[in-house]
C-alpha positions as CSV (number, residue, x, y, z in Angstrom):
1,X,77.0,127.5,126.1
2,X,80.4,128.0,127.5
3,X,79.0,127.1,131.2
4,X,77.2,124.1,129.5
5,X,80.1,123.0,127.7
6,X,82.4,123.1,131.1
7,X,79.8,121.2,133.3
8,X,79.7,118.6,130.4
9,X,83.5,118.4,130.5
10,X,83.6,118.3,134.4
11,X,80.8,115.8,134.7
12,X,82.2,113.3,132.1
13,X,85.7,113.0,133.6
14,X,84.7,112.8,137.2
15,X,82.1,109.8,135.8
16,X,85.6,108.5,134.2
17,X,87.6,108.9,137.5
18,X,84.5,106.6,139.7
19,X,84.9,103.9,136.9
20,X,88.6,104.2,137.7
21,X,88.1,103.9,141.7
22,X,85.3,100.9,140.7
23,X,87.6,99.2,138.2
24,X,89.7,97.4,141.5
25,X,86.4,96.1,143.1
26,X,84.5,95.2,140.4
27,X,87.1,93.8,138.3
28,X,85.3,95.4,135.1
29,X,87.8,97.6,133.3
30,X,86.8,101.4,132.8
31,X,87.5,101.2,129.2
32,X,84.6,99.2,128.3
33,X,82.6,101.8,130.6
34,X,83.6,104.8,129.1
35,X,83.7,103.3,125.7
36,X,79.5,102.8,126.4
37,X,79.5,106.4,128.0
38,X,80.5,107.6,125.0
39,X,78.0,105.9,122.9
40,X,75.3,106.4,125.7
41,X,76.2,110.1,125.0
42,X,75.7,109.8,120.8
43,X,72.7,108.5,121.6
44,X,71.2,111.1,123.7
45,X,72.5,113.5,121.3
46,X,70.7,111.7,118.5
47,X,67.8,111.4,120.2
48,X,67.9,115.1,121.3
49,X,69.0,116.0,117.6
50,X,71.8,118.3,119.1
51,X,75.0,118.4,116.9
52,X,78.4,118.1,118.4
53,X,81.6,118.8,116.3
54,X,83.3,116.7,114.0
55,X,86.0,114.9,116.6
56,X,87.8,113.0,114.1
57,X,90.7,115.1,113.5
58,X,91.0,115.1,117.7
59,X,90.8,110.9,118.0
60,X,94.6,110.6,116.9
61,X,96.3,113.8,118.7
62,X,95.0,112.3,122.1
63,X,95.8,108.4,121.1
64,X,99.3,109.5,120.4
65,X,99.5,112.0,123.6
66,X,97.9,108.7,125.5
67,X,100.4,106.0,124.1
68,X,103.5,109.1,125.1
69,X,102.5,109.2,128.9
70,X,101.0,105.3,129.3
71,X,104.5,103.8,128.1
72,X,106.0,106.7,130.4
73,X,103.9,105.4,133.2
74,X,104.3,102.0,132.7
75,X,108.3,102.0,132.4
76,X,108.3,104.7,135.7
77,X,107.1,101.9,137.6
78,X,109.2,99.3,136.2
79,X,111.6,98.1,139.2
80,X,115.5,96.9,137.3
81,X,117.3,94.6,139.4
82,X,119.0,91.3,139.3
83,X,116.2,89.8,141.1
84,X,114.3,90.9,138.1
85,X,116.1,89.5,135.3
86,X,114.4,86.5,135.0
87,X,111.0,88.2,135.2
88,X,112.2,90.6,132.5
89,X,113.1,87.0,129.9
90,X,109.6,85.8,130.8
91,X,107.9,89.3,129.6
92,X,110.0,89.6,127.1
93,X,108.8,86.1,125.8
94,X,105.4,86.7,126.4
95,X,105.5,90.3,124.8
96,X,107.5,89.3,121.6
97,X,106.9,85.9,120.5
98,X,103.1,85.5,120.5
99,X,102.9,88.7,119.0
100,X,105.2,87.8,115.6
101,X,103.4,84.7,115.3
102,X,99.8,85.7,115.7
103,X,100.7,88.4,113.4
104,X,102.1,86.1,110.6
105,X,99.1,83.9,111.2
106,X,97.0,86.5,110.8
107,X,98.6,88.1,107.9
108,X,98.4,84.2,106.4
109,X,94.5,84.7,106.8
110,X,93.8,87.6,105.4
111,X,95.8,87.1,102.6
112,X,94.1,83.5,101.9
113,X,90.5,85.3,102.6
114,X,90.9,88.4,100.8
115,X,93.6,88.2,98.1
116,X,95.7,90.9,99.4
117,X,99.4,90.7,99.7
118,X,101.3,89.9,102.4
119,X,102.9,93.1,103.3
120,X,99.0,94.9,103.5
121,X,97.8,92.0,105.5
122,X,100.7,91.7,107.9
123,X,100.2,95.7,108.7
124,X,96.5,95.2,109.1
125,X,97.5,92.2,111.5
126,X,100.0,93.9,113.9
127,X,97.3,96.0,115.6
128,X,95.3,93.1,116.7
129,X,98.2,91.4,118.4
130,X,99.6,93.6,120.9
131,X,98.5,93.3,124.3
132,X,97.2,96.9,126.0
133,X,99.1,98.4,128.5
134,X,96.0,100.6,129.3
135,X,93.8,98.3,130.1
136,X,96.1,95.5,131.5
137,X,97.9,97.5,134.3
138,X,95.2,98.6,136.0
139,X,93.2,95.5,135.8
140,X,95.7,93.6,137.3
141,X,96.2,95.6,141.0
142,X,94.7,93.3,142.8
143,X,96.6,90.2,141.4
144,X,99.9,88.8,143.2
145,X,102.5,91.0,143.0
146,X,104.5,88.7,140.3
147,X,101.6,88.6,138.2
148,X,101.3,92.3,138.9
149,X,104.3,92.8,137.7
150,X,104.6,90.3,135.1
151,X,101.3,92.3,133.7
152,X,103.4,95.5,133.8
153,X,106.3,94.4,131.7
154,X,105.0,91.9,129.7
155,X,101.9,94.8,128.5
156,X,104.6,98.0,128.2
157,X,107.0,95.8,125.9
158,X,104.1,94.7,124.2
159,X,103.3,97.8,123.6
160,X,106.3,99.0,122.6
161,X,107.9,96.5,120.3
162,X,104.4,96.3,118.6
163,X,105.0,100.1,117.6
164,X,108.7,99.4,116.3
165,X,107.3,95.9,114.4
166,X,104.7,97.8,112.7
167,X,106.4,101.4,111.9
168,X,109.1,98.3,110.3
169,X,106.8,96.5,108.3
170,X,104.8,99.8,107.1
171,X,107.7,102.2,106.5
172,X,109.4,99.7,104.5
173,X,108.5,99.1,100.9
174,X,110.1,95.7,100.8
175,X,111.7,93.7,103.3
176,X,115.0,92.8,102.1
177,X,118.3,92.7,104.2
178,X,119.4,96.3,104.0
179,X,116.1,97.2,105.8
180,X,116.8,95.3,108.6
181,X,120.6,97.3,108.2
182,X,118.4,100.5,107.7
183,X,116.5,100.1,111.1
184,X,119.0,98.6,113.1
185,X,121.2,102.5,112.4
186,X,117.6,103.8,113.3
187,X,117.8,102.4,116.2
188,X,121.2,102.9,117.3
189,X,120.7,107.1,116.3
190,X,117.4,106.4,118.9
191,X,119.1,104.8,121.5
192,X,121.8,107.5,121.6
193,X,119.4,110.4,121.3
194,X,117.7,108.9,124.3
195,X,120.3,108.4,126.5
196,X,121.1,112.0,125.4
197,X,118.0,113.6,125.8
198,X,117.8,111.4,129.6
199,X,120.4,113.3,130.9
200,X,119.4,116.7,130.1
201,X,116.0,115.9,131.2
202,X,117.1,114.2,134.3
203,X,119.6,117.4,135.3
204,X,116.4,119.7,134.2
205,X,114.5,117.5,136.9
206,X,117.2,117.7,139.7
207,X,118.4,121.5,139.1
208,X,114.6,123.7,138.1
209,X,113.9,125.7,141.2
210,X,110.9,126.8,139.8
211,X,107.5,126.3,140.9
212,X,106.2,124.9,137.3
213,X,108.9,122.7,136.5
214,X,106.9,118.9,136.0
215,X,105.2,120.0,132.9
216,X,107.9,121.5,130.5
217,X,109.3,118.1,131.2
218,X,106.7,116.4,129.9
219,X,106.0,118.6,127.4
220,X,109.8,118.1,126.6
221,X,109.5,114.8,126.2
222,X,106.4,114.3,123.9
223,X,108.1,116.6,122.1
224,X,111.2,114.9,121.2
225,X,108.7,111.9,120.4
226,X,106.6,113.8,117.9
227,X,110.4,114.7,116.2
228,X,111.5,111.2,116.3
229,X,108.4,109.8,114.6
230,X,109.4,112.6,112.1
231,X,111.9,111.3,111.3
232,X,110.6,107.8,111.5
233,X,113.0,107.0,114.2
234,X,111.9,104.4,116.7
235,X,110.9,106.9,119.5
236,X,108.9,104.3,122.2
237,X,112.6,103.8,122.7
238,X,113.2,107.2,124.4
239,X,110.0,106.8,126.4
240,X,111.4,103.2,128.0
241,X,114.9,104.3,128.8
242,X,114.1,107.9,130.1
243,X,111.3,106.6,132.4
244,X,113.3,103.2,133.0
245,X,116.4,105.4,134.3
246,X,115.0,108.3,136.3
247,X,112.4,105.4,138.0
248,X,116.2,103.4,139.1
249,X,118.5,106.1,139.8
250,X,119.5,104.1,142.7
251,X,119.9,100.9,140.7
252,X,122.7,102.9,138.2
253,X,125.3,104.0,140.5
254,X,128.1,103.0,138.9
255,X,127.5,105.4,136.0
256,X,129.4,108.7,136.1
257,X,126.2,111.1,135.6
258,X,124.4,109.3,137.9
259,X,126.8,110.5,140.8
260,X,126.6,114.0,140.5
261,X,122.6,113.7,141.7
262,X,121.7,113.7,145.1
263,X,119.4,110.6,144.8
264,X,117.6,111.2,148.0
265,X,117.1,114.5,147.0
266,X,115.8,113.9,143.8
267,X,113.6,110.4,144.8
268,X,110.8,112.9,146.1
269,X,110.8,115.1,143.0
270,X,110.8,111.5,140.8
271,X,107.5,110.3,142.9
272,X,105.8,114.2,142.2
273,X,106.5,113.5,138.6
274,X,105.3,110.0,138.7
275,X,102.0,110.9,140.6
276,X,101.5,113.5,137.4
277,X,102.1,111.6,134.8
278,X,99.9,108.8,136.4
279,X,96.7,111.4,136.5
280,X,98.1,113.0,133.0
281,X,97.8,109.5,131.6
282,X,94.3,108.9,133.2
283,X,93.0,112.0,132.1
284,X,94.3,111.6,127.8
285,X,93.0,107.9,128.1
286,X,89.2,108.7,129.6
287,X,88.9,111.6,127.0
288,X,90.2,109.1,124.6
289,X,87.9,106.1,125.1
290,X,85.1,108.5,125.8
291,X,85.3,110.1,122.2
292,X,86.1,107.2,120.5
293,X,83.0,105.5,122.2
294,X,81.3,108.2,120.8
295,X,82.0,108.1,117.8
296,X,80.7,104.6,117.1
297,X,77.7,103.2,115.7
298,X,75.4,100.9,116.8
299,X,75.6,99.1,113.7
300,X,79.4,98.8,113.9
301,X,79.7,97.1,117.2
302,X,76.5,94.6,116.7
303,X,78.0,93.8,113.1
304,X,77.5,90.0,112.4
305,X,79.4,90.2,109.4
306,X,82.9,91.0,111.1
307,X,81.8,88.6,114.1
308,X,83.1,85.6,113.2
309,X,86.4,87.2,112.5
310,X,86.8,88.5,115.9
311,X,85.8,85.5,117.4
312,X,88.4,83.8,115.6
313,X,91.1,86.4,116.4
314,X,90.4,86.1,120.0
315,X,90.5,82.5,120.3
316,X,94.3,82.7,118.4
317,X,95.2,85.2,121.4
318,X,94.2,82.6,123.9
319,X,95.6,79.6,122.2
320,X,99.1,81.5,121.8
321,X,98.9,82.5,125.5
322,X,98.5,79.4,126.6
323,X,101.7,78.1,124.7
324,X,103.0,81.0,125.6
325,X,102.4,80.4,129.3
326,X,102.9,76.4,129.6
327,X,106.4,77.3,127.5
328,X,107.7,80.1,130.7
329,X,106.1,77.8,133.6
330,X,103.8,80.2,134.8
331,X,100.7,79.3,136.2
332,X,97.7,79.7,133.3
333,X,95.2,81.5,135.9
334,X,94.9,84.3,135.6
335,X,97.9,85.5,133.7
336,X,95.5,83.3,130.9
337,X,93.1,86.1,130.8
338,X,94.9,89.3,130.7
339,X,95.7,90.1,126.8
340,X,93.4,92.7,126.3
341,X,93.7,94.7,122.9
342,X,92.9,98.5,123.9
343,X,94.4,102.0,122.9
344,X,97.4,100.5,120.7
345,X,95.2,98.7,118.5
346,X,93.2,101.4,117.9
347,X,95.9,104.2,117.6
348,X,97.9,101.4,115.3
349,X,94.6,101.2,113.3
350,X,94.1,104.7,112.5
351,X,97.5,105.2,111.5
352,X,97.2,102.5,108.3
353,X,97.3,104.0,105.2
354,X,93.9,104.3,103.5
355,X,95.9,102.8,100.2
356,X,96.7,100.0,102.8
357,X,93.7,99.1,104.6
358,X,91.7,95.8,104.2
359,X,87.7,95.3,104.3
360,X,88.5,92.6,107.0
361,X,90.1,94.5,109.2
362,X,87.0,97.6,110.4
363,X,86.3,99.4,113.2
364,X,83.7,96.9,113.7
365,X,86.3,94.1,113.9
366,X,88.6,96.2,116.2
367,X,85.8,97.1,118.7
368,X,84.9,93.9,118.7
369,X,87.9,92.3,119.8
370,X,89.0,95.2,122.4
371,X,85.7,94.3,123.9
372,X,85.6,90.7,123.8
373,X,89.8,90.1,125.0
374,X,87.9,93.0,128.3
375,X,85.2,90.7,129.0
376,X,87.2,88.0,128.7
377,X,89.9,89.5,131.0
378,X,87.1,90.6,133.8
379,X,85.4,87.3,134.2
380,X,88.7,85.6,134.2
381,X,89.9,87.9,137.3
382,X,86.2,87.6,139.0
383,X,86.6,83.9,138.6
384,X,90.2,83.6,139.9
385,X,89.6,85.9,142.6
386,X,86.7,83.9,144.0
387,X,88.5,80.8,143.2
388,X,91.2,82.4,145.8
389,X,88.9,83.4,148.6
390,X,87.2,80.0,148.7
């Protein structure tokens, strides 16, 4: 069994890592691939009437793991210059404000549809309305390099503000003026812990001799994130400004700290703790999609019921993008088609209190839309790509 058990484990992650090499030239993402491997694989267990253990308790350890080392991957690569200010407003825009208003639309919705209030149908709302990182980056390698980059930002800052606007809305019993005092000292303990925790990580970086030194950091750094959601502090933060500084030493010079590292030095040790958090991230999400493809039904992702829903709830992402689009004078194709929903969604999902949950808002509806925004996204890129060669 324990032989079986490692060639499964083997097998399944290699399969993972050729939809990853595919993704680029096929333009499908591997999500949707390994969320039907994992289905393909209930099925054949099903059929073979072989029983697996109960993964459930597993899905949200790995989503939160994933979300720590995606936004860690995404803000390492995140270039801050002057050049990029302008870039950085457009993202911004395109990460915050479609997000808040297809959020209160949605929250409008279900509370017209299904009587709840509108505190328990904004939370159930959030989820479906930030963009994912996951699936966007990698889709978008072989777009321009502004639109490769626009994708970056625009899907890390989704990611992360959609965290801090849902922990706000959920944590809080009522909104009222002192909560937005209350979050605002949250955030200022966050951003000082981080800047805190930056340079003690950074100087760990710069001064372990050891051989093993990439992983304690990491582990270091997850760490401090599980602590701060403890404490229900805003802990993305830490994530963006540790991998945002130690990915632009060179771009911070004119802060004391900074100084006393030998950037040249430390620039090759940066790009080996890149390179692992890159396959680190890879590995969490495939085992991540994988499981959760697994542990779906049939009957939840052909649901009619939910359907029309998650129709609708697509078509409001594209509307809003285009706005969004037309309103920062970007070109619609094929920035148009990359707002895929992916691992946020889902980890946002299984983090809603059961007290605070809706019947709209299923699994069925959130498969449904993380596979419908994909499909969306990979025809859109197959079409603009021809469109190009032509």
């Amino acid at each position: 069994m324990t032989y079986t058990i490692i060639i499964a484990f083997c097998s399944l992650l290699l399969i993972a890592y050729i939809f990853n090499l595919t993704a680029s030239k096929t333009n499908i993402p591997s999500v949707i691939l390994l969320l039907l491997l994992g289905w393909s694989i209930k099925q054949v267990t099903l059929l073979l009437k072989f029983e697996l253990p109960d993964f459930t308790e597993l899905l949200p350890i790995l989503a939160t793991i994933g979300l720590v080392l995606i936004v860690l991957e995404g803000s390492l690569e995140l270039e801050y210059n002057k050049s990029k200010v302008g870039l950085v407003k457009k993202s911004l825009m395109g990460a915050l404000f479609p997000m808040v208003g297809m959020a209160l639309l949605l929250a409008f919705m279900f509370q017209y549809y299904g009587n709840y209030s509108f505190k328990i149908s904004l939370i159930n709302a959030i989820p479906l309305c930030i963009i994912s990182s996951a699936i966007a980056i990698p889709s978008a390698r072989n777009l321009t390099t502004f639109d490769r980059e626009f994708t970056t930002y625009e899907s890390s800052l989704s990611d992360i503000l959609g965290v801090l606007f849902f922990n706000f809305i959920a944590l809080n019993e009522s909104i009222e003026l002192s909560s937005f005092g209350f979050f605002g000292l949250k955030f200022a303990i966050m951003i000082t812990v981080s800047f805190i925790a930056t340079i003690v990580l950074s100087r760990l970086l710069s001064k372990i001799d050891h051989h093993v030194k990439f992983v304690p950091i990491i582990l270091l750094v997850i760490l401090i994130y599980a602590i701060s959601k403890v404490y229900h502090l805003p802990a993305l933060i830490f994530i963006l400004i540790f991998g945002l500084s130690i990915g632009n030493l060179g771009e911070f010079k004119r802060i004391k700290w900074i100084n006393k590292f030998d950037t040249k030095d430390i620039r090759d040790e940066i790009q080996k703790f890149k390179a692992l958090t890159i396959e680190g991230a890879f590995l969490i999400r495939a085992l991540f999609f994988i499981l959760f493809g697994y542990m779906l039904k049939t009957s939840e992702i052909l649901n009619t019921k939910t359907l029309i829903w998650s129709l609708s709830i697509v078509t409001i992402i594209f509307v809003l993008r285009v706005i969004q689009l037309k309103s920062s004078k970007l070109k619609l194709t094929p920035l148009l088609f990359v707002a895929p929903r992916g691992l946020i969604t889902i980890l946002l999902f299984l983090a809603i209190d059961p007290n605070d949950s809706i019947l709209i808002v299923n699994k069925s509806l959130i498969i449904q839309v993380i596979i419908i925004s994909s499909l969306i996204m990979t025809f859109g890129i197959m079409f603009t790509n021809k469109t190009r060669k032509k």
